[in-house]
N, C-alpha and C positions, 0 to 999 in steps of 0.2 A: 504494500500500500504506500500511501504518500505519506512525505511528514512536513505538514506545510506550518513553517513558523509563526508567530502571534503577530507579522506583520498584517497578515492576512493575503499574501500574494500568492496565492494558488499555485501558479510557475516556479515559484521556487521551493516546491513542496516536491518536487520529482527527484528523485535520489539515482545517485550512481550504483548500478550494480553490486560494483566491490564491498564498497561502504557504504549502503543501505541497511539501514535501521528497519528490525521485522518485528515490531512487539505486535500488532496488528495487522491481519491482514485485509485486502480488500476484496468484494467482489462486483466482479462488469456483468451485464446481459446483454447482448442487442438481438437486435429482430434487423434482419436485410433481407430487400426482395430485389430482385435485379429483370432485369428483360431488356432487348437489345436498346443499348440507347439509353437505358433510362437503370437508376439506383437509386432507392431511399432505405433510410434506414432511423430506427428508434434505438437510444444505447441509455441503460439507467445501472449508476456507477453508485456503493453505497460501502463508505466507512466508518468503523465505529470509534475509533481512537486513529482520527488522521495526524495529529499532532504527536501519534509514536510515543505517548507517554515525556514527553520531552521535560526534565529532570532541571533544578537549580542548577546553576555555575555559578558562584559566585568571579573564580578568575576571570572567567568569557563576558561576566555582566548581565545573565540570561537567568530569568526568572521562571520559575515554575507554569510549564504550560502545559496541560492533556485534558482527555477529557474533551475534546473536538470530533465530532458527529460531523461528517458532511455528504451529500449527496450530489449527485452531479446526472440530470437527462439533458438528453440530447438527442436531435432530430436533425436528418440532413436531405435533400435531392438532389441529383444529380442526371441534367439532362442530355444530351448531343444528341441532334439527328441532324444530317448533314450540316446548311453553314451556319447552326442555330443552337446556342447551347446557354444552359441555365446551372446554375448552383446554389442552392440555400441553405443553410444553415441557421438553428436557434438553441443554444445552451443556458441552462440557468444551475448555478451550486444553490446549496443550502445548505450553510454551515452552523452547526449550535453550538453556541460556547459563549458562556457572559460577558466574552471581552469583545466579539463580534456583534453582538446583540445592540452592547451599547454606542457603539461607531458606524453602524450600518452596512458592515463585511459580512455580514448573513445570509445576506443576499446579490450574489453577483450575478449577471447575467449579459448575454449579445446574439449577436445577429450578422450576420452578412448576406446580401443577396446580388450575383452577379450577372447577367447578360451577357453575352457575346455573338461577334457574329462575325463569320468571317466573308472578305469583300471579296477577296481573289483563294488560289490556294496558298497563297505565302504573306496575304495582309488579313488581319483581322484588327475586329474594335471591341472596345468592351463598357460597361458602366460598372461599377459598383456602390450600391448603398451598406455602409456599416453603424453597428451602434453598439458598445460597450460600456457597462456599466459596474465598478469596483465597489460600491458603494449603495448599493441598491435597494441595499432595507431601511434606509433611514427618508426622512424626508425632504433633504435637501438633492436641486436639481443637480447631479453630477455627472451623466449619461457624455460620453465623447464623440458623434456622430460624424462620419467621413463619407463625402463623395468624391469617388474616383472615376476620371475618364481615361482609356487611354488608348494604345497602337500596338498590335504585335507585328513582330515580321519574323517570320521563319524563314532564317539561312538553309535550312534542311528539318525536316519534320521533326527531329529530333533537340533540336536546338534554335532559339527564338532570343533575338532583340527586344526588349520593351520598353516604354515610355509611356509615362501617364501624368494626370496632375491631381491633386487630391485637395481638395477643399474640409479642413480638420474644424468643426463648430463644436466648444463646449458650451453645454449647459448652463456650469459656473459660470457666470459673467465679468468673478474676477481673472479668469483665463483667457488669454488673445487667442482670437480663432486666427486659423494659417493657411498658407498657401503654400503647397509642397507641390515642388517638379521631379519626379524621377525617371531615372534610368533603370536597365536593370538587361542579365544575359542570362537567361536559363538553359540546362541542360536535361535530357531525362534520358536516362537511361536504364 
């Protein structure tokens, strides 16, 4: 299972192989249905001590944390049929523990949902709307909302140029919303 710290940042609750912490374990289900073209899938993830029992330090400065319940669903699609493809996704955790409770880390949850289309065989376009939310059981607005537009170009099927721009709106209003320009070269192999 994870052992996500009292910061509350889920990501850094993933442990290395080697030195992974097993006081707890966790368990996944999904449901996946497929047919040509098309993939969705339902996945519900449920730990009962995600924080691993995590123990005082006084040298490290680290307070007594366990006793972290969190749940994690998740739902996803996944469309292409020829120059025309779709991807969505919506996860939300649920975390119980009275340090989360009170700061509004209880409740995380987002979204992404993509368009694409492609113009030639080697240019394609795409949209994306995202919304993530770290902060989600409390009642202050703090949701981070991105639109992305952008360009593929495939050197070979295999490998693709990208370029997009993202339009980043926060909620908070004391946070500058931005204008990001990326590049970007993928490979799949």
């Amino acid at each position: 299972g994870m052992k996500i710290p009292d910061s509350g940042k889920v990501r850094s609750g993933r442990q290395k192989v080697g030195n992974a912490v097993n006081n707890d374990w966790a368990g996944t289900i999904r449901f996946k249905k497929t047919a040509p073209g098309l993939e969705y899938a339902f996945t519900y993830h449920k730990q009962t001590d995600a924080a691993q029992s995590q123990q005082a330090d006084a040298e490290n400065d680290i307070d007594e944390f366990n006793g972290l319940a969190a749940t994690l669903m998740s739902g996803h699609v996944d469309y292409n049929q020829g120059p025309v493809s779709m991807q969505a996704l919506y996860a939300e955790w649920d975390l119980r523990h009275p340090t989360f409770d009170a700061n509004g880390k209880d409740k995380q949850n987002g979204y992404y949902l993509t368009l694409g289309y492609k113009v030639k065989e080697n240019l394609g376009i795409f949209v994306r709307s995202e919304m993530y939310d770290t902060t989600a059981g409390d009642s202050t607005d703090s949701a981070v909302n991105t639109e992305t537009f952008g360009v593929n170009y495939y050197i070979h099927p295999r490998v693709v140029l990208k370029a997009d721009v993202q339009n980043v709106n926060y909620d908070d209003t004391s946070k500058e919303d931005q204008s990001v320009f990326n590049l970007g070269f993928g490979f799949s192999y």
